[in-house]
N, C-alpha and C positions, 0 to 999 in steps of 0.2 A: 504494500500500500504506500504511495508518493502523498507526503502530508505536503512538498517542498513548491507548495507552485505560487510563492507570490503574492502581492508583488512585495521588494524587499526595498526599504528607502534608509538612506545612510546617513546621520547630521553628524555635521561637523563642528564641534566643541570648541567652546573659546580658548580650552586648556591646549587641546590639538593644532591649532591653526598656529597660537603662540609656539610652540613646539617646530612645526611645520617651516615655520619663519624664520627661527633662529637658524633651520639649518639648510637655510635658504634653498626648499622647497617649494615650487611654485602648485598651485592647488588650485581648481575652479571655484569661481565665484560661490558664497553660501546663500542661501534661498531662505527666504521671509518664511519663517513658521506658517503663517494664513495659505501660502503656496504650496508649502509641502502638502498641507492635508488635505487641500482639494484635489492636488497631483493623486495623493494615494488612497483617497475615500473614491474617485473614480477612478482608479483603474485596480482598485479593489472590485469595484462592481462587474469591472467587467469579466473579470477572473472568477466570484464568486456569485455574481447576483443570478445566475439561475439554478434553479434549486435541483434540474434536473442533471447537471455535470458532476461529472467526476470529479473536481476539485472542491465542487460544494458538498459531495458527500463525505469525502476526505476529512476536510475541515469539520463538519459535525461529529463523524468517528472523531478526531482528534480531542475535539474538545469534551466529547458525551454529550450524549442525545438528553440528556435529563436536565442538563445543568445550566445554571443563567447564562452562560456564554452562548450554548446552543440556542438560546431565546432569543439573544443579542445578534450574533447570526443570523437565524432565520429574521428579524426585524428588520436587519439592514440590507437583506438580499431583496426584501420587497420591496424597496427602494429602486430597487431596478427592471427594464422593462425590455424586451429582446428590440432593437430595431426593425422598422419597416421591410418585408421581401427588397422591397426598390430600393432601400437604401442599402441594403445590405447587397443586395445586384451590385448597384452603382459603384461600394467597395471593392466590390468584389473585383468587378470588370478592371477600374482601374490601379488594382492589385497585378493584372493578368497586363495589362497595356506597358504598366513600367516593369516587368520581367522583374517584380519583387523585388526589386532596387528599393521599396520605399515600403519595406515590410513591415516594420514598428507602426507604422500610421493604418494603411489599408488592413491590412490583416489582422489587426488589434479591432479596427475597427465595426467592421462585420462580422466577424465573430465573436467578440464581448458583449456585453449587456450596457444600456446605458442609463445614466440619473432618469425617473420619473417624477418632474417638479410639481408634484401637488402640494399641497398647502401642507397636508403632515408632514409629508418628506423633505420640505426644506425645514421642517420646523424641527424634526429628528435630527439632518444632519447639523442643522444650528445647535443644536444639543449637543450632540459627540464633540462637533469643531470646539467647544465652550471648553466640553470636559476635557479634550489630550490638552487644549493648550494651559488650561489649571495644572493639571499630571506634571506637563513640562517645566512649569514654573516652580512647582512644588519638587522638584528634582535638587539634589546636595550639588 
């Protein structure tokens, strides 16, 4: 059983960068907290928001099916909504046009799941965005 599918996002610590610097390390740009978590609350979805894939079953094995994470899970998967056939054609095709040269975009894209902005669901993700960036704050 593959628990490992993602997605995996990496911040880069004030401690590290200072580190980084001294031994003159050059290191990409770090990204505003607000950007990380839309980066990886959507393309979480895409990865997990159907309930029917193998990485959502995974993830539920993983976590147990009884337990408040699997509740948490399953809330946040309804969050997502499979794309239209045509749009998902429309990736598709121009998945097939650029000979997969542009695979992270098309391919992610017809096949993942995306945000469904109803009034719960932004109020949900307004939720979780509140609580990691608390979690983060409250970190030593």
């Amino acid at each position: 059983m593959r628990h490992l599918n993602g997605p995996f996002y990496f911040h880069l610590t004030p401690e590290m960068s200072r580190l980084l610097l001294s031994l003159k390390i050059k290191f990409p740009i770090q990204h505003k907290e607000e950007n990380l978590f839309d980066s990886f609350f959507n393309d979480w979805g895409k990865i997990y928001g159907n309930k029917e894939s193998t990485a959502y079953s995974n993830l539920i094995s993983l976590v147990g099916k009884t337990t408040e994470n699997a509740k948490l899970v399953s809330q946040l998967a309804d969050c997502f909504i499979s794309p239209n056939k045509y749009k998902k054609f429309l990736y598709k095709l121009l998945y097939e046009i650029s000979f997969g040269r542009i695979k992270s975009f098309f391919r992610f894209k017809w096949k993942g799941n995306e945000f469904n902005p109803t009034k719960e669901n932004i109020k949900y993700r307004k939720l979780l965005k509140e609580k990691s960036q608390n979690t983060i704050k409250s970190l030593p």
